[in-house]
N, C-alpha and C positions, 0 to 999 in steps of 0.2 A: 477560633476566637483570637484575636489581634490582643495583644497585651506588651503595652511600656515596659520594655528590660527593665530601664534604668529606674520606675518606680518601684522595683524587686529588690530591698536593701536587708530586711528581718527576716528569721527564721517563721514569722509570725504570719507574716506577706505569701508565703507557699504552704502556712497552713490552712489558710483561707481559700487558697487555689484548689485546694484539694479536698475540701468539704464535699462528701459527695459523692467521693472517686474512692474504689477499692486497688489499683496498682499502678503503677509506672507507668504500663502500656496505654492506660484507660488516659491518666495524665497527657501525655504524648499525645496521643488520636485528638486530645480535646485544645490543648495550647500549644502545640506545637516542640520540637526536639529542643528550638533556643532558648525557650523560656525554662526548659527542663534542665538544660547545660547549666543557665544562668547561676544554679545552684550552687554549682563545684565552680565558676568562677568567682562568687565572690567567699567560696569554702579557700580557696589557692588563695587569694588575696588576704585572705587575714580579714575579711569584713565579718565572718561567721568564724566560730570555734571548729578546729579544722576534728573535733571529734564527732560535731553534730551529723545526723544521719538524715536523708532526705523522709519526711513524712510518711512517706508513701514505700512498699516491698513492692519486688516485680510479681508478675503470675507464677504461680507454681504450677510447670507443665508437667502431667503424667508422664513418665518414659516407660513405652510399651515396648517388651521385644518381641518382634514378627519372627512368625513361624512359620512360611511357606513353604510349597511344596513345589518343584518345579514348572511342575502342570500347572499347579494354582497362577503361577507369577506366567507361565506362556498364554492363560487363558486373559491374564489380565492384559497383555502385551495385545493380544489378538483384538481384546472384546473394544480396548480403548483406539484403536488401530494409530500404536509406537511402533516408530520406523526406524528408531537407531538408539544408539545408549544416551545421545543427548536427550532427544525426545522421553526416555525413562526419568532420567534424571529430575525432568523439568515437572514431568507428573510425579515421582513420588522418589526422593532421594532416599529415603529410608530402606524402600525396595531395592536401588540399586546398588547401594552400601551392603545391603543382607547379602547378596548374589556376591559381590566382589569379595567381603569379609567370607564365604563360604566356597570360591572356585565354580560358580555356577554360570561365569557371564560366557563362556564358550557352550553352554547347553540352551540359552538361549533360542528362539526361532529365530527372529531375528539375525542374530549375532552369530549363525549357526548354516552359512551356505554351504556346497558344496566346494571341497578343495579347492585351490585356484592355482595353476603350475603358474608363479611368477617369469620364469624362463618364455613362454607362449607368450609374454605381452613385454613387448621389445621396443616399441617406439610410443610417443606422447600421442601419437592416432591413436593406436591400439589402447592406451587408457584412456582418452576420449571416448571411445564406444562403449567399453567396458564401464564407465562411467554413468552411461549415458542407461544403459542395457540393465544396470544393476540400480539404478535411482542412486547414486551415492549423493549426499546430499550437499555434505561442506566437507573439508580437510579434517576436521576433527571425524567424523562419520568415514571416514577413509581410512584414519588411523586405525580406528577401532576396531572394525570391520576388518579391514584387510591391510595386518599392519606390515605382511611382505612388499606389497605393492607400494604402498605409503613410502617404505623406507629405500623403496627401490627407485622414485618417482618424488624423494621429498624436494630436490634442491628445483626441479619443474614444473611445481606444480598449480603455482602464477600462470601459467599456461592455457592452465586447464580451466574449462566452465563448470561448475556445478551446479546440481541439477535444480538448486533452488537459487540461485543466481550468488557470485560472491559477494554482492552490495548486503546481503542479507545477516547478521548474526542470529543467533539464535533468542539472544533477548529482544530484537528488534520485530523479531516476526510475532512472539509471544504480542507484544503491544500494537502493533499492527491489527492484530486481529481482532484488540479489543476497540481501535478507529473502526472497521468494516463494522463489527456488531451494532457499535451505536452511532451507523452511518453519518462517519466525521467526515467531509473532505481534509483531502491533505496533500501538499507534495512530498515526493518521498525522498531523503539527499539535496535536501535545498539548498542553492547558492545564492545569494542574495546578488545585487546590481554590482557588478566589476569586483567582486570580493573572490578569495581564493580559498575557502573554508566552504566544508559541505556539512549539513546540519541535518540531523535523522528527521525530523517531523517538523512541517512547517502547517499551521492550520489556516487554512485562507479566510474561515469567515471571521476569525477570532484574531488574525494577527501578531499568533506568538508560536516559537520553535519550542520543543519537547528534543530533548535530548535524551536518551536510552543509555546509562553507564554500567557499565563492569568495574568488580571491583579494581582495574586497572588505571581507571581515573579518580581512586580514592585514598591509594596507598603511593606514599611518596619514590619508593623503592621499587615497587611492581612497575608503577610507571617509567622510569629510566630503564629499567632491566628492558623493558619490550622493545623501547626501539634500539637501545645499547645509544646511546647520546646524553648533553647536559642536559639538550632541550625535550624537555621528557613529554609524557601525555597530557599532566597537568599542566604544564605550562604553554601549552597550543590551546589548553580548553579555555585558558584564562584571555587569550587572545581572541579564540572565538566571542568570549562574552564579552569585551572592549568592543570587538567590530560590533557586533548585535546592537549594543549600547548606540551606536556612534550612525546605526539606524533605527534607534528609537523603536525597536522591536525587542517586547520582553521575551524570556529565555526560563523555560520551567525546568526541573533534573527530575530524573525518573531511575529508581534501580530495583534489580530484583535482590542486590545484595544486603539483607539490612543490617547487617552487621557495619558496613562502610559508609549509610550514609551520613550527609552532613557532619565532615570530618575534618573539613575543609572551610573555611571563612569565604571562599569569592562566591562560594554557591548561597542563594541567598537561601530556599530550602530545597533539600531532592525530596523526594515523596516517595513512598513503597509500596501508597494504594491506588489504584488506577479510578477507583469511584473520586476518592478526596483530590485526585490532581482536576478529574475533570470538574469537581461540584468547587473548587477555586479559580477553573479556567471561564466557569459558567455555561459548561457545555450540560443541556439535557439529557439525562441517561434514564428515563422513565419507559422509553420505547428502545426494541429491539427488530433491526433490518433481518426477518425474515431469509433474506434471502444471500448473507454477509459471507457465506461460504463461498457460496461459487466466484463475487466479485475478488474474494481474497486470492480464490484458485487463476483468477484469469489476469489478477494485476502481477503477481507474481511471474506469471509465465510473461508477459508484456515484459517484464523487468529484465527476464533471463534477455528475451530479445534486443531487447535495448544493449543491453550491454555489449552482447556482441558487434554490436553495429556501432559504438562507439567505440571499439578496438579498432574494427575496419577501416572508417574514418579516421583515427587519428594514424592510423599508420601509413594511408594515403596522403595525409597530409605533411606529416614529418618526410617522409621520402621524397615528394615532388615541391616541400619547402611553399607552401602555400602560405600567403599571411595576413588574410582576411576574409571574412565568407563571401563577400563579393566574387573574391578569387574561385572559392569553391565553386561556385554557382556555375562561373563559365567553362572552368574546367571539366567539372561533370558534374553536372543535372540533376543524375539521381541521386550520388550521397549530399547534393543539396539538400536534397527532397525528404532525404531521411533526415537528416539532422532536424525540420521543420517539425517532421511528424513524429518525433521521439524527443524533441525538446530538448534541443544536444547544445545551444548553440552557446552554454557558458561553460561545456567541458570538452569542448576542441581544442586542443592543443595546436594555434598557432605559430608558424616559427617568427617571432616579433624581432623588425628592422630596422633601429629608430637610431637615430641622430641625437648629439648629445644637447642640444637647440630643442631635437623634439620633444625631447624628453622633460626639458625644464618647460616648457609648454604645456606638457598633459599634466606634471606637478599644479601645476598655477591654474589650468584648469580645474582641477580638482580639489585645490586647493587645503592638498597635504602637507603638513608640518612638520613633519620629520620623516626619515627614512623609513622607521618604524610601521606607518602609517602605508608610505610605498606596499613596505613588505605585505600586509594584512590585506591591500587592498590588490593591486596591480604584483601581482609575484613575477609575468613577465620581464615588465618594466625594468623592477628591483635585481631581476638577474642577470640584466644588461648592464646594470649599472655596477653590478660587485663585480663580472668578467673584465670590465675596463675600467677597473679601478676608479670610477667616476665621483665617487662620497665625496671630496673636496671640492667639487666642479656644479654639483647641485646647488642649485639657489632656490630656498622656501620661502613663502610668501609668510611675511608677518601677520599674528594673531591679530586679527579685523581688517584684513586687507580683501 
C-alpha cells in the first residue's frame, strides 16, 4: 500500500496506520520499511518526543535449542540432497551453527571425503580435474571442503572453472530458481546497449532488472574492505542505477540479508520476499512450471559453457589485437560463430584504436556530457582517453544540442 511520507507528521497519523496490525513485521509486509523508518526520522528531528515509542512491538520469536544427533543432521543432509556447507547454511543456519558450536562439521558426509595428499595435486590441471571429479562447486565450497588445496591453490584460483559456473553466487542461484519455478524469462548478467555494467536479472516481458545483494552492497565498510579502494561496491551500484535511469529501465533490490536491507537512501526499496517483489513487478505466481528443474539443470550447465568460450575468445582476441567483430568473423569463423550462439557480442573485449577526432565523434554521437557518462557508458573509449591524458582535449556537446 503506497502512502504520503510527508502526510506522516502525529504520533496519531501511525496510530491509525496500525489499527489492525499486531507487530512491526505485520506493519512492514503491509506499508512498506519507509513509511516504518519515517517514524524515528521525524523521532531524530524533534517533530515527535524523542521518548515516544512506536505503537506497535516486534514478534516475539520462540528460541528453540536443537538437539541433534549426527545421524539425524546426515540423514537430513542426505534426504534434502546438501552438497556443501553453503548449501546447509542456506537450508537451515540454525543446523549448521549447532555442528560448528559442537566440532561436528568434520563428521559431516558431506564435508567428510576421503584424505586428499595435497602434495599429489601439483599444477592448476590437476585441480581442474580434481575439481571437476569432486563437483566442487565455488571457492567458498573449496575452502570448506578441502581447505589444504584452497590454501595451496588460493592466489590461482581465477583460473579455475567451477562446477556450477563462477557467474553464479549462491544468492543468485537461490532466486534464479525461483524465475524457472514461475517460468520468468530472463537474461542472466545483462548489459544493456554500449554500457559497461552487468546486471543479475534482466526480465524481457516486464522491462525491469532485479538485482540480487549481499550484505556487501549495504554496509558502507564491508563494501570498501572488498575491493580494498575508495570506489567501493556502493558506489558502482549507485552508477549502475544512474545508467538504468538514463535507459529508462526500472531497477527492483532483492536480498536474503534482512537485517541490511534498505539502509541506504538511492535504493528506492529492496525486498526480502520473493512473492511481494514479484506481486509489485506484476508478475503471476498462481501456476508452477512443472518441469523448472531440469530447465534450471541445463541453463546452468549452458552457463558453465559459456563462460568458458568467452575466456577463449577474449584471449584470442587480446593476443592477435583484433578490434571489431568484423575482424573476428574473417579471422576465424568459428569463434565468430560462437560468440553468435552464446550471445558474447557485448563482452568481447576488443583492443579499441581511436584517434583523438574519433573519439570527440563517438562523444557527439552519443551525445555524452561529461566524462562521467564516457566512463558508465564506453569504458573503452574512457581508457583511451585517461592513458593519453586526453580530459582537456574532449569537447562535449552542450545540453540540447
Amino acid at each position: 500500500m503506497e502512502i504520503n511520507l510527508k502526510s506522516l507528521n502525529s504520533l496519531d497519523d501511525f496510530k491509525n496506520l496500525c489499527t489492525g496490525l499486531s507487530t512491526i513485521e505485520e506493519f512492514i509486509q503491509k506499508y512498506g520499511y519507509s513509511v516504518y523508518s519515517r517514524f524515528f526520522t521525524l523521532r531524530r528531528y524533534g517533530k515527535l518526543n524523542k521518548n515516544e515509542k512506536f505503537p506497535l512491538s516486534r514478534e516475539k520469536k520462540k528460541r528453540h535449542r536443537i538437539n541433534y544427533s549426527i545421524d539425524e543432521i546426515n540423514n537430513i543432509i542426505l534426504t534434502n540432497n546438501i552438497n556443501s556447507a553453503t548449501d546447509l547454511i542456506t537450508y537451515d543456519k540454525s543446523i549448521y551453527s549447532y555442528c560448528r558450536r559442537n566440532k561436528l562439521l568434520p563428521k559431516l558426509e558431506y564435508l567428510n571425503p576421503k584424505r586428499i595428499n595435497v602434495n599429489n595435486i601439483n599444477s592448476i590441471n590437476d585441480l581442474k580435474d580434481f575439481i571437476q571429479k569432486n563437483k566442487v562447486l565455488s571457492k567458498t565450497d573449496l575452502r570448506v571442503r578441502f581447505p589444504g588445496l584452497y590454501n595451496k591453490f588460493r592466489t590461482r584460483l581465477d583460473e579455475v572453472q567451477f562446477t556450477n559456473s563462477q557467474n553464479f553466487s549462491s544468492k543468485e542461484i537461490l532466486f534464479m530458481k525461483e524465475l524457472f519455478r514461475y517460468g520468468i524469462h530472463f537474461i542472466f548478467q545483462y548489459t544493456p546497449h554500449q554500457s559497461n555494467f552487468r546486471y543479475d536479472f534482466y526480465l524481457n516481458d516486464y522491462n525491469v532488472v532485479i538485482e540480487v545483494h549481499g550484505r556487501q552492497h549495504f554496509d558502507d565498510k564491508i563494501s570498501k574492505t572488498a575491493w580494498g579502494t575508495e570506489y567501493s561496491i556502493i558506489d558502482r551500484d549507485k552508477d549502475k542505477k544512474y545508467l538504468l535511469d538514463s535507459f529508462n529501465i526500472p531497477v527492483y533490490y532483492f536480498t536474503y540479508d534482512k537485517t541490511y536491507y534498505n539502509k541506504y537512501g538511492y535504493f528506492d526499496k529492496v525486498y526480502t520476499d520473493v512473492l511481494s517483489l514479484f506481486s509489485k513487478i506484476g508478475i503471476p505466481t498462481n501456476t508452477v512450471d512443472n518441469s523448472w528443474e531440469k530447465k534450471f539443470n541445463d541453463f546452468t550447465q549452458f552457463c558453465t559453457q559459456k563462460e568458458a568460450v568467452k575466456l577463449e575468445i577474449n584471449e584470442y582476441v587480446i593476443k592477435n589485437k583484433i578490434t571489431t567483430l568484423i575482424s573476428l568473423k574473417k579471422e576465424n569463423p568459428h569463434l565468430y560463430n560462437l560468440v553468435i550462439k552464446y550471445d558474447l557480442k557485448s563482452q568481447i573485449e576488443f583492443s579499441f584504436i581511436y584517434s583523438l577526432d574519433e573519439i570527440n565523434n563517438i562523444i557527439h554521437e552519443q551525445k555524452f556530457l561529461n566524462l562521467h557518462e564516457v566512463y558508465l557508458k564506453q569504458r573503452g573509449v574512457y581508457n583511451i582517453i585517461k592513458t593519453n591524458s586526453w580530459e582537456s582535449r574532449i569537447v562535449f556537446p552542450e545540453k540540447g544540442e
